[in-house]
N, CA, C and O atoms as a GROMACS GRO file, in nm:
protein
  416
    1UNK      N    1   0.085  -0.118   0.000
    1UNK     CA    2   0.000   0.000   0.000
    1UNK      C    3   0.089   0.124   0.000
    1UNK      O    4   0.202   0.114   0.048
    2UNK      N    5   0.047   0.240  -0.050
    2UNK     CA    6   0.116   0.381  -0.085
    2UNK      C    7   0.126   0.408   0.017
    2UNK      O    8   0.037   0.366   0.091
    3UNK      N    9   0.228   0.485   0.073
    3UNK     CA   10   0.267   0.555   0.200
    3UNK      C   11   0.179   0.653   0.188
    3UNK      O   12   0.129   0.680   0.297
    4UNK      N   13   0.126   0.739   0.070
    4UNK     CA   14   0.053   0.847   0.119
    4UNK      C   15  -0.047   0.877  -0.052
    4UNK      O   16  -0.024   0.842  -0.168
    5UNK      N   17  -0.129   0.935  -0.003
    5UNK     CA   18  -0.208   1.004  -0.122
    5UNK      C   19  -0.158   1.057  -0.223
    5UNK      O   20  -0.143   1.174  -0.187
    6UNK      N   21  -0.133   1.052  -0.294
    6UNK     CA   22  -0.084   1.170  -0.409
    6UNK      C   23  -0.195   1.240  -0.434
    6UNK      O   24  -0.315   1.224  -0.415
    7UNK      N   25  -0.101   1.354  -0.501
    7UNK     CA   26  -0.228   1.451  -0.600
    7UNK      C   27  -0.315   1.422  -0.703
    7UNK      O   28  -0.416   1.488  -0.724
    8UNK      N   29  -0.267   1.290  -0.793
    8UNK     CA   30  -0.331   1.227  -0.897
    8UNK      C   31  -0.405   1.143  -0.818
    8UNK      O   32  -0.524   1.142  -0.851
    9UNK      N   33  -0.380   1.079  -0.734
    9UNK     CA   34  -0.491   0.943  -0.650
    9UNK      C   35  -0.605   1.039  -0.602
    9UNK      O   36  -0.722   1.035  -0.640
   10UNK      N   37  -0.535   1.149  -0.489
   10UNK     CA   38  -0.669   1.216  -0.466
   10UNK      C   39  -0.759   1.308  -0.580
   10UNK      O   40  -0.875   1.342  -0.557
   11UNK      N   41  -0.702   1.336  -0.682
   11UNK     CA   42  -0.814   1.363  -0.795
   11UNK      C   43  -0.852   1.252  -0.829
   11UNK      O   44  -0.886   1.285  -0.942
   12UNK      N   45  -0.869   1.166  -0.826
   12UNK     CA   46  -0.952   1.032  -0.914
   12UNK      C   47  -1.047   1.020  -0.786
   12UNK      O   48  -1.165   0.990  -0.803
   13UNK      N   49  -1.012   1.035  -0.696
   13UNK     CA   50  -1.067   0.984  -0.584
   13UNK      C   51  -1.225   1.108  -0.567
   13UNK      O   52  -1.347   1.096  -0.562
   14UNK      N   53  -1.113   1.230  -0.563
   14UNK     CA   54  -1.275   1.337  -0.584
   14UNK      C   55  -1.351   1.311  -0.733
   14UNK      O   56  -1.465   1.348  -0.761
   15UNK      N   57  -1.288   1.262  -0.794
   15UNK     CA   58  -1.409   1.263  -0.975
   15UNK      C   59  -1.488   1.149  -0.927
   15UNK      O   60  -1.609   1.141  -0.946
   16UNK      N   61  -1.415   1.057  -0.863
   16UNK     CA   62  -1.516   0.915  -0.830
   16UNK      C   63  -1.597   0.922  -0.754
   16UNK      O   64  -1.691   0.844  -0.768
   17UNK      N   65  -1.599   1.012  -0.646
   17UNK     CA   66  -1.705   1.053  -0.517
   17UNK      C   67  -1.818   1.158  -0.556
   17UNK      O   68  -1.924   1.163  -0.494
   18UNK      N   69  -1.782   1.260  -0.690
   18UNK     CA   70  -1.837   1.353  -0.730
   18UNK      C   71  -1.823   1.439  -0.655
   18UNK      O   72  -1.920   1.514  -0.656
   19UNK      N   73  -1.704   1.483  -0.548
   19UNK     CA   74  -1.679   1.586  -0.503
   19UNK      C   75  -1.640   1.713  -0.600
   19UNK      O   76  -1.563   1.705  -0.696
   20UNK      N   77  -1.720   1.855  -0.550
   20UNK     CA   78  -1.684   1.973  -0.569
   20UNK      C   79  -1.636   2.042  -0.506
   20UNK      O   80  -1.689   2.132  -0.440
   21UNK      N   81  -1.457   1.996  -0.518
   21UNK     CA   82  -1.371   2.081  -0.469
   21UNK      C   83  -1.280   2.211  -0.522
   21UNK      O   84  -1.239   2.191  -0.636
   22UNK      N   85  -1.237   2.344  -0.463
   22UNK     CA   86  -1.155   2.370  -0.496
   22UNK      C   87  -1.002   2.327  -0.504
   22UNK      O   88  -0.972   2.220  -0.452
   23UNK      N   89  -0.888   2.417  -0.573
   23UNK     CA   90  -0.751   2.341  -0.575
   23UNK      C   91  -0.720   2.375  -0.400
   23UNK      O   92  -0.677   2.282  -0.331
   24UNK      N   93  -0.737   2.466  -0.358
   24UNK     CA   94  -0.680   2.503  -0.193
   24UNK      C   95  -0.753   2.423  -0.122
   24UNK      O   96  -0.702   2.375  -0.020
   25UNK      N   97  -0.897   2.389  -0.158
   25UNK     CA   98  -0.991   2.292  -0.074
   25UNK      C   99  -0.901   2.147  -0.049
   25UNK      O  100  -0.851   2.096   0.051
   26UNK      N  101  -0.907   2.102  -0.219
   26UNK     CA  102  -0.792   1.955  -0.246
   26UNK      C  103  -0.661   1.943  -0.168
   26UNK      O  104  -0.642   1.836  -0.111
   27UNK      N  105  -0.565   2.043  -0.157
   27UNK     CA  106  -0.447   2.081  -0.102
   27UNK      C  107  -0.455   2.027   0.038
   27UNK      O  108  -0.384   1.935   0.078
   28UNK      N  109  -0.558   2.098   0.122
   28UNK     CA  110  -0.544   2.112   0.272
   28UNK      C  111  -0.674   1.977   0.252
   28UNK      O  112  -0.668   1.914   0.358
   29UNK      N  113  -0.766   1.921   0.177
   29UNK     CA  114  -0.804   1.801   0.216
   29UNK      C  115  -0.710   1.670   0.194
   29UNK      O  116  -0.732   1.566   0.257
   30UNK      N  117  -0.621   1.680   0.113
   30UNK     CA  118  -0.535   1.568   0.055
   30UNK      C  119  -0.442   1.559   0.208
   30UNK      O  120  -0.403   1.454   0.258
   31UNK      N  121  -0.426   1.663   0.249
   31UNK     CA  122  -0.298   1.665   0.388
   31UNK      C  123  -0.341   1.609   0.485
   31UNK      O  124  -0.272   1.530   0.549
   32UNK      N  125  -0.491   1.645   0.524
   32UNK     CA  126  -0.591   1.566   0.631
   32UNK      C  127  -0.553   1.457   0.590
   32UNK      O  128  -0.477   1.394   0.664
   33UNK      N  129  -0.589   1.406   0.474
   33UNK     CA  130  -0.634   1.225   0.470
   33UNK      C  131  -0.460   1.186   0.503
   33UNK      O  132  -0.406   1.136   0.602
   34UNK      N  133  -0.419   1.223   0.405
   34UNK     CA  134  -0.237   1.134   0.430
   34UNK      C  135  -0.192   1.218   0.599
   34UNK      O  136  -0.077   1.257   0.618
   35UNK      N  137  -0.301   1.233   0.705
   35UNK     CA  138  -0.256   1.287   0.830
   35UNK      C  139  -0.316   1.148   0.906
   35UNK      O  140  -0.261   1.079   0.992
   36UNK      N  141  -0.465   1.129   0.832
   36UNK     CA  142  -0.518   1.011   0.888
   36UNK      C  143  -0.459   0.929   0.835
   36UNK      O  144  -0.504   0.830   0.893
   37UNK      N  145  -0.357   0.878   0.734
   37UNK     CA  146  -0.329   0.720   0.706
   37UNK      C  147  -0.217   0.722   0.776
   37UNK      O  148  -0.171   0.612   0.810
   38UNK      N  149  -0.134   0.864   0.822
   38UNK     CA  150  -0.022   0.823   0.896
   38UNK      C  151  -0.077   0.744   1.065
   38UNK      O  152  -0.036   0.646   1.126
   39UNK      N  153  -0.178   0.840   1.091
   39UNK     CA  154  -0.209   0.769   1.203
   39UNK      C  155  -0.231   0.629   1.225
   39UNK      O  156  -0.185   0.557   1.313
   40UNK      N  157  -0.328   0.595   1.107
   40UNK     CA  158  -0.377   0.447   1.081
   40UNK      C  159  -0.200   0.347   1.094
   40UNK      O  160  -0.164   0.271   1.184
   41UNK      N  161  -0.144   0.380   0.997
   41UNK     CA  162   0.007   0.346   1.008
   41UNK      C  163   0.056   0.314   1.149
   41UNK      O  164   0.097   0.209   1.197
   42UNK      N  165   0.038   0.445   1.208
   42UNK     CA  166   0.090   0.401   1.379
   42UNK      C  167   0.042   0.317   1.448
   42UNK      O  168   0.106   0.234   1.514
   43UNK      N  169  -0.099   0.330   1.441
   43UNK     CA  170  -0.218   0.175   1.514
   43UNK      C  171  -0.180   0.054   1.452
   43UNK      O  172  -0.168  -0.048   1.521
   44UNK      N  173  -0.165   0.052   1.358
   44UNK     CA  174  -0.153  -0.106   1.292
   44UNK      C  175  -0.008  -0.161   1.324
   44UNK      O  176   0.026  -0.274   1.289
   45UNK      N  177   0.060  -0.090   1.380
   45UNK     CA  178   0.208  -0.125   1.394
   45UNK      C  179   0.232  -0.160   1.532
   45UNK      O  180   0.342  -0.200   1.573
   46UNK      N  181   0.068  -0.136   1.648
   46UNK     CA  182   0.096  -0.168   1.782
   46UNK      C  183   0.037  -0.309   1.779
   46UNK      O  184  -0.066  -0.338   1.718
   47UNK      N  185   0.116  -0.396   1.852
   47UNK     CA  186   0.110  -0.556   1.856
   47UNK      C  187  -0.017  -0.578   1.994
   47UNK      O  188  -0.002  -0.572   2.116
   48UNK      N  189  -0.112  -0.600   1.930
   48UNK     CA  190  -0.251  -0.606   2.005
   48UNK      C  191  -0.246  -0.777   2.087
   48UNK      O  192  -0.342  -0.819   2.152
   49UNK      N  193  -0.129  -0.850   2.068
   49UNK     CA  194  -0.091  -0.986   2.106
   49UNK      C  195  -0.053  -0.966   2.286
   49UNK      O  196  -0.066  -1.053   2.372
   50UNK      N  197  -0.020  -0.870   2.299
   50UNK     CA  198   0.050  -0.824   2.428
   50UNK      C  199  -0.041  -0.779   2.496
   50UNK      O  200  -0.054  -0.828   2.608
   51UNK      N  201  -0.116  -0.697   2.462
   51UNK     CA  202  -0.241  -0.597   2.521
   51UNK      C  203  -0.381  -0.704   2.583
   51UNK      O  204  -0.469  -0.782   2.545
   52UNK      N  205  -0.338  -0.656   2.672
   52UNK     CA  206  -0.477  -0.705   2.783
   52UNK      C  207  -0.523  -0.711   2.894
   52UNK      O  208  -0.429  -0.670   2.962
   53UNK      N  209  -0.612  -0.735   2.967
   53UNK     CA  210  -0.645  -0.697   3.129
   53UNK      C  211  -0.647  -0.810   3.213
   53UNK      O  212  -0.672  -0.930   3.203
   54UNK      N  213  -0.615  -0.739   3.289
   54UNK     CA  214  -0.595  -0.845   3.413
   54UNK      C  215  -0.703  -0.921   3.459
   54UNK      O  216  -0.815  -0.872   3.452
   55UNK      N  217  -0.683  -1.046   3.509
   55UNK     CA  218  -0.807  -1.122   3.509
   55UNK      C  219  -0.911  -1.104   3.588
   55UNK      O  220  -1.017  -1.165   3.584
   56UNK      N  221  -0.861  -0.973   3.702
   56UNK     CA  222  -0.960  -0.961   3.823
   56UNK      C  223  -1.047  -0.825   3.706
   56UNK      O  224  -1.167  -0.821   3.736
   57UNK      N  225  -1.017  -0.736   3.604
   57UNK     CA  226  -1.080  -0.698   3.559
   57UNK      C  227  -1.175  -0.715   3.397
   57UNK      O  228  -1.240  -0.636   3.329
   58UNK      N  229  -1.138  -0.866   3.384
   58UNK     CA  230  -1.214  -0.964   3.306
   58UNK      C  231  -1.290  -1.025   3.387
   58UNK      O  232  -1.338  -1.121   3.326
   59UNK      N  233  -1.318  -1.023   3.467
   59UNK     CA  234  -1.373  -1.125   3.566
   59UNK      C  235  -1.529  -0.992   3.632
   59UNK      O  236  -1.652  -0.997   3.636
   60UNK      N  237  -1.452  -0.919   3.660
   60UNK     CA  238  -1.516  -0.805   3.677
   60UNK      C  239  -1.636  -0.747   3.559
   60UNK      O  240  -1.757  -0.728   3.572
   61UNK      N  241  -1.572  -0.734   3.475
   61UNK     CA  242  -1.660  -0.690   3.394
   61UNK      C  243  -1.740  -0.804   3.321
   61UNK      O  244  -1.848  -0.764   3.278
   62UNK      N  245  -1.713  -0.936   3.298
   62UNK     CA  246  -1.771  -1.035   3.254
   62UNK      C  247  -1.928  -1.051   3.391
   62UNK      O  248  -2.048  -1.060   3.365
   63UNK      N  249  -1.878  -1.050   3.494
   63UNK     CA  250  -2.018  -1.008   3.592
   63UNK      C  251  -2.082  -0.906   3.630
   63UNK      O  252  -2.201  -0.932   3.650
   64UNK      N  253  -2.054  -0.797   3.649
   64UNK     CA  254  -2.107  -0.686   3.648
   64UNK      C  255  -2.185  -0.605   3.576
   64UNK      O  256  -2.267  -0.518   3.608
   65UNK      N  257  -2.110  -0.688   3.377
   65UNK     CA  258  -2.149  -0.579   3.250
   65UNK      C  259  -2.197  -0.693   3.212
   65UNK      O  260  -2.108  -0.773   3.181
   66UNK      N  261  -2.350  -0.748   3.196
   66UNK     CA  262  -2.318  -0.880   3.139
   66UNK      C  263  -2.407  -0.784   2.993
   66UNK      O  264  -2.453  -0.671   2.977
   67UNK      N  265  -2.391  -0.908   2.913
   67UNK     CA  266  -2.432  -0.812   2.769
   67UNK      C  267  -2.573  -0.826   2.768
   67UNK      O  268  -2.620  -0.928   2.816
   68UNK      N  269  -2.645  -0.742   2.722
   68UNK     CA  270  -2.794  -0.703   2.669
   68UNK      C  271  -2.846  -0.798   2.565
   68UNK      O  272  -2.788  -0.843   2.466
   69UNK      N  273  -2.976  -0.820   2.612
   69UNK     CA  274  -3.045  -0.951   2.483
   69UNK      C  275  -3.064  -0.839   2.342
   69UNK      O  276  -3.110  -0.726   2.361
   70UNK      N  277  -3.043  -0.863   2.268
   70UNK     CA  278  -3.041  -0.820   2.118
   70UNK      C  279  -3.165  -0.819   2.134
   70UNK      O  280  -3.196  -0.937   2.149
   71UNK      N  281  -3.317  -0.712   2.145
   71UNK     CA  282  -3.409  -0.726   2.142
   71UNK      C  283  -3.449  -0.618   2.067
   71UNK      O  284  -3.423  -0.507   2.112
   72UNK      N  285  -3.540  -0.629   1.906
   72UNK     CA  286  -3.636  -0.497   1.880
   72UNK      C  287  -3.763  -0.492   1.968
   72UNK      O  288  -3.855  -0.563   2.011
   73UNK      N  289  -3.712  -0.360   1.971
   73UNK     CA  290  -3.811  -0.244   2.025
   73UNK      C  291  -3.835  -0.157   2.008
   73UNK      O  292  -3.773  -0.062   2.056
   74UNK      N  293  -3.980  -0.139   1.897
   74UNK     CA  294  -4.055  -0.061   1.854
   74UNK      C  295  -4.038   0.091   1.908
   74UNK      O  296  -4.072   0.117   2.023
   75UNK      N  297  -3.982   0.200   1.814
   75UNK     CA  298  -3.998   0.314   1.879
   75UNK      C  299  -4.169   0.400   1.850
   75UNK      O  300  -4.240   0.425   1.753
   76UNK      N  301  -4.173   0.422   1.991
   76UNK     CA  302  -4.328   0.478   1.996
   76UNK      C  303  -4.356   0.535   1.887
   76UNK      O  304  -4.437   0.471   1.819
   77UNK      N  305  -4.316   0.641   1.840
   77UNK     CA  306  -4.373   0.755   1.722
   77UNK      C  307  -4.285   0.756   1.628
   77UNK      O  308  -4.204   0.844   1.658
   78UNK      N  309  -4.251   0.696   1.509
   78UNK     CA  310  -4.193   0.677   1.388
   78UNK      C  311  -4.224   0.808   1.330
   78UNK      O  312  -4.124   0.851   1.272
   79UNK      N  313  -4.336   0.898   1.322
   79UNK     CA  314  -4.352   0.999   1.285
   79UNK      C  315  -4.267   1.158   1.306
   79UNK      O  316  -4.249   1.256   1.235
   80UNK      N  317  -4.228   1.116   1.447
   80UNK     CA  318  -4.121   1.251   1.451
   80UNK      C  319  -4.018   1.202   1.363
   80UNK      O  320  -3.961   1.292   1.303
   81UNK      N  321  -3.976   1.083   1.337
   81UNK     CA  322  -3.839   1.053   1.271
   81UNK      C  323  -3.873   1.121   1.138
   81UNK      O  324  -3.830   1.235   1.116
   82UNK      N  325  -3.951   1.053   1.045
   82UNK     CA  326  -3.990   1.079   0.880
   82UNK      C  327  -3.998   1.232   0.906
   82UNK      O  328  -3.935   1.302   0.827
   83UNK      N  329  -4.087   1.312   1.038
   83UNK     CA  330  -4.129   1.478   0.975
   83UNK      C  331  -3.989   1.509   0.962
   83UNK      O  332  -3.980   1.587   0.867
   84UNK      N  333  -3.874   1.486   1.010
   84UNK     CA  334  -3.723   1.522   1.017
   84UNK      C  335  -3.722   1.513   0.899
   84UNK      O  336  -3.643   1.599   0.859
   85UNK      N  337  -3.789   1.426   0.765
   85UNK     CA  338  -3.726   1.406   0.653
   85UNK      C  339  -3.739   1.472   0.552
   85UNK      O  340  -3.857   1.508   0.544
   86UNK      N  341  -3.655   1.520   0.437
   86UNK     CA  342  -3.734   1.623   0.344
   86UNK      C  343  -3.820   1.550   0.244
   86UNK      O  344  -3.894   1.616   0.172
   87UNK      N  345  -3.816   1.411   0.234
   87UNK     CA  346  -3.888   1.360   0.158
   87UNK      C  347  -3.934   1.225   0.215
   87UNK      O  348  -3.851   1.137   0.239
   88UNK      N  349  -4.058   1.207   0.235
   88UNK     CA  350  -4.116   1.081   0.209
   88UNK      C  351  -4.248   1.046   0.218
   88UNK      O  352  -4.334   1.118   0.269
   89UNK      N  353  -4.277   0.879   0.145
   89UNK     CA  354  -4.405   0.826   0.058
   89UNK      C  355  -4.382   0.733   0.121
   89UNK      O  356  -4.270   0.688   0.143
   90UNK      N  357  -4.546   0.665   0.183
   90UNK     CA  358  -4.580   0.565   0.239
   90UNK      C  359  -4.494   0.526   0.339
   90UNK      O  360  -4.470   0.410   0.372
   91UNK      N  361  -4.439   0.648   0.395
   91UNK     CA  362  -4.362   0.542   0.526
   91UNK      C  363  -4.284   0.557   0.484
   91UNK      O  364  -4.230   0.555   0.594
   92UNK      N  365  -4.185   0.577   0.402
   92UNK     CA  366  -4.085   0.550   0.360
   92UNK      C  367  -3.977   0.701   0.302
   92UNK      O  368  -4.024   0.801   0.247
   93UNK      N  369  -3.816   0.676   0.337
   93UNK     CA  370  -3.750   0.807   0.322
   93UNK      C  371  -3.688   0.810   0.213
   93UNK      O  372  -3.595   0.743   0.169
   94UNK      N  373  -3.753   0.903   0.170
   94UNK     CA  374  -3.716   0.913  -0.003
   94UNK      C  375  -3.589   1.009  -0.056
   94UNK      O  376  -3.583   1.131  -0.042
   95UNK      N  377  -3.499   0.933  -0.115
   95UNK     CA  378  -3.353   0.998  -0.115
   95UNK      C  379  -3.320   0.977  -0.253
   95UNK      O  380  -3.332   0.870  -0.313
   96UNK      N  381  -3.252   1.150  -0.328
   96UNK     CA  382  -3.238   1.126  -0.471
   96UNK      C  383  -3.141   1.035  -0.539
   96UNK      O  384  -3.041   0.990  -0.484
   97UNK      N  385  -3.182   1.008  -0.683
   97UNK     CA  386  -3.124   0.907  -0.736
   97UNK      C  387  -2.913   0.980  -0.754
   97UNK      O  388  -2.849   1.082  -0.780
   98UNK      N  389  -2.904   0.903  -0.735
   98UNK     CA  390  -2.742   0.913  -0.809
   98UNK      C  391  -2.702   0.912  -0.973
   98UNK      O  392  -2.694   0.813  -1.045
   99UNK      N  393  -2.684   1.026  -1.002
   99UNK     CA  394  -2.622   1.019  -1.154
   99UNK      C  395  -2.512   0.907  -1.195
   99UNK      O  396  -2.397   0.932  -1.157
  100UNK      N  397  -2.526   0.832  -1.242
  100UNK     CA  398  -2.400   0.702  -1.230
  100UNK      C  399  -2.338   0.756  -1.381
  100UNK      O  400  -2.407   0.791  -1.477
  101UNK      N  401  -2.165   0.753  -1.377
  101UNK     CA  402  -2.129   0.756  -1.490
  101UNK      C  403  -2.036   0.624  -1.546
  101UNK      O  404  -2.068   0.516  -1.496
  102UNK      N  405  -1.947   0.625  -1.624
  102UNK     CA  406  -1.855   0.482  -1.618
  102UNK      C  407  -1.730   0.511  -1.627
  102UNK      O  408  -1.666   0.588  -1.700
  103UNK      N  409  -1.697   0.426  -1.529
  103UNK     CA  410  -1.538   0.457  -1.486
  103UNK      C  411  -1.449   0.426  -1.619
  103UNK      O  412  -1.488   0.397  -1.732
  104UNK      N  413  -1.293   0.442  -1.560
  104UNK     CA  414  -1.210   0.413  -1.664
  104UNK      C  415  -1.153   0.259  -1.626
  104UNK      O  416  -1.075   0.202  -1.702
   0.00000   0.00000   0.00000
């Protein structure tokens, strides 16, 4: 994998997303992302084989926190959710289509 973004990867990357960026927008967004893959870089390089808790606080939390039954439950008024929405039919949240073009 590339150590970092380039300027050509991150333009393919905005034509493919349909981002409307400027060049100073691209500049200082291209630096963010290759800021986040350096980070990603640093996490993946800590050995998660070593890392772990002590058994009085596995033990602890295995009784104390025990996990929740996976249960649906109906939220009362579905209606405040949809009026939040700018669009929707029958119940349902209506979101515009995507212009699809074809890649190279």
């Amino acid at each position: 994998m590339t150590d970092e973004i380039s300027p050509e990867l991150f333009e393919k990357l905005v034509d493919l997303a349909a981002l409307g960026v400027d060049p100073n927008e691209a500049a200082y967004l291209r630096l963010e992302l290759n800021k986040q893959l350096q980070a990603i870089r640093i996490l993946e390089s800590v050995d998660i084989d070593v890392v772990h808790a002590e058994p009085e606080v596995t033990q602890l939390i295995e009784t104390r926190l025990p996990c929740r039954a996976d249960v649906w439950e109906p939220f009362e008024n579905p209606e405040e959710i949809l009026d939040q929405a700018p669009q929707v039919e029958d119940g349902y949240l209506i979101v515009p289509d995507i212009t699809h073009t074809e890649l190279d």
